[in-house]
N, C-alpha and C positions, 0 to 999 in steps of 0.2 A: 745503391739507393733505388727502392721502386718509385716510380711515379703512376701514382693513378691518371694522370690526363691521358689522352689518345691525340697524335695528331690530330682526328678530325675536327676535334673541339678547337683545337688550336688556332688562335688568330692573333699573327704577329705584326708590330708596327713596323711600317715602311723603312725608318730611321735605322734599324739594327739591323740590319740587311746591306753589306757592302757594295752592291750590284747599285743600288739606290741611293749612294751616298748626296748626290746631287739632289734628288728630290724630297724633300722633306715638309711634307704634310704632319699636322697633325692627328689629323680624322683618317687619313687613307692608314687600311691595315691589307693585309693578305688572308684569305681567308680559306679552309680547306675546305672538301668536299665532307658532307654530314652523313657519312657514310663510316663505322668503328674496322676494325681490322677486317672483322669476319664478316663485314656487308649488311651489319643489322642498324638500320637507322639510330642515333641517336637524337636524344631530347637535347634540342641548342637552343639557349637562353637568346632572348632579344637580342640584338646584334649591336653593342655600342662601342663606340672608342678607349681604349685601355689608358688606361690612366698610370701614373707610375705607383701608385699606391694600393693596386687592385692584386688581389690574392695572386691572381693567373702570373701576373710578371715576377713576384716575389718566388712562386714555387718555381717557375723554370732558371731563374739565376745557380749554378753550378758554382761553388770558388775551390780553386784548388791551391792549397798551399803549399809552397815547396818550401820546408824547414831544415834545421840541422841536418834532420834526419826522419829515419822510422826510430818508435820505440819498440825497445825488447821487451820481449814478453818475458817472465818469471814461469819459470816451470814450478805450479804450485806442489806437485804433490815431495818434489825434490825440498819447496822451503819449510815442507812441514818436518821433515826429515832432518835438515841442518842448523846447527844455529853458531853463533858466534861469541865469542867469550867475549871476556872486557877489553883486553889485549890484543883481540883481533882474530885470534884461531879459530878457524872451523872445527866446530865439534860432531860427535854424531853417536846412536846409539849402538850397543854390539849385539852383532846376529845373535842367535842360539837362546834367547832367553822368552821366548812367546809359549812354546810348548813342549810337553815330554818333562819337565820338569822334577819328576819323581825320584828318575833315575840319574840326576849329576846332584853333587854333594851341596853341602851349604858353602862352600869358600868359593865353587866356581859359578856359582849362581849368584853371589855377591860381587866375585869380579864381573858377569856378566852385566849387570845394571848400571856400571858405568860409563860415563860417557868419555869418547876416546878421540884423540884428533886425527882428523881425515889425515892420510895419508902425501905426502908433498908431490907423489908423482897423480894426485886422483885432484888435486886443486884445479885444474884444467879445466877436468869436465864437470865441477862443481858450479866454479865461477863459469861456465857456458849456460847453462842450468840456471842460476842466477845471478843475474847482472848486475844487480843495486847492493848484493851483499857489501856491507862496509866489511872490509877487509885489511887487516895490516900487512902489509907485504914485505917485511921483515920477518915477522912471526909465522909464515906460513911459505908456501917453498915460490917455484917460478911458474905463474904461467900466463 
């Protein structure tokens, strides 16, 4: 996540700062020097007290969520490749039928166009490839 603020602009209230837990002003902030990284003055707006409803405090809040997990990503050009029958079999198309076509007959150019099921020991790296396939795992081998 970029953030366009610069420390310089930056002015934090006293209360969120552990060093200061005891002192708790509302008005007192910490304020940096009006100076951006590279030393070139910055334009700083009036100098007020932050409020909790003020743009500044909402963009530096960071949440980090720790959940189940990460999600997997779907390898797309694999799901345009595979699809799944009713049953649950991964299907998939057979090589040899895009080009050259003149010279193989009309029966293996028809067995070419069908669709064939992946192979039990190629399930592995199918379902690695895509993770959400609904899959029977009966119907299809181990992996």
């Amino acid at each position: 996540m970029a953030m366009s603020l610069s420390l310089a602009r930056l002015a934090l209230p006293l209360q969120s700062l552990p060093a200061a837990a005891g002192k708790r002003s509302a008005n007192a902030t910490i304020s940096f020097a009006a100076n951006s990284f590279f030393g070139a003055p910055l334009a700083v707006a009036a100098a007020t007290a932050l409020s909790p409803a003020a743009p500044l405090a909402r963009s530096l809040s960071v949440v980090a969520k720790a959940g189940k997990g990460y999600k997997m990503k779907t390898h797309k050009a694999s799901a345009k490749r595979f699809r799944v029958t009713g049953t649950g079999k991964i299907v998939r198309r057979c090589a040899g039928k895009q080009h050259l076509l003149s010279k193989k007959n009309a029966k293996r150019r028809k067995r070419l166009s069908k669709m064939v099921q992946v192979n039990k020991s190629d399930y592995s790296n199918v379902m690695g490839a895509l993770p959400y396939l609904k899959v029977n795992k009966k119907a299809g081998g181990e992996y």
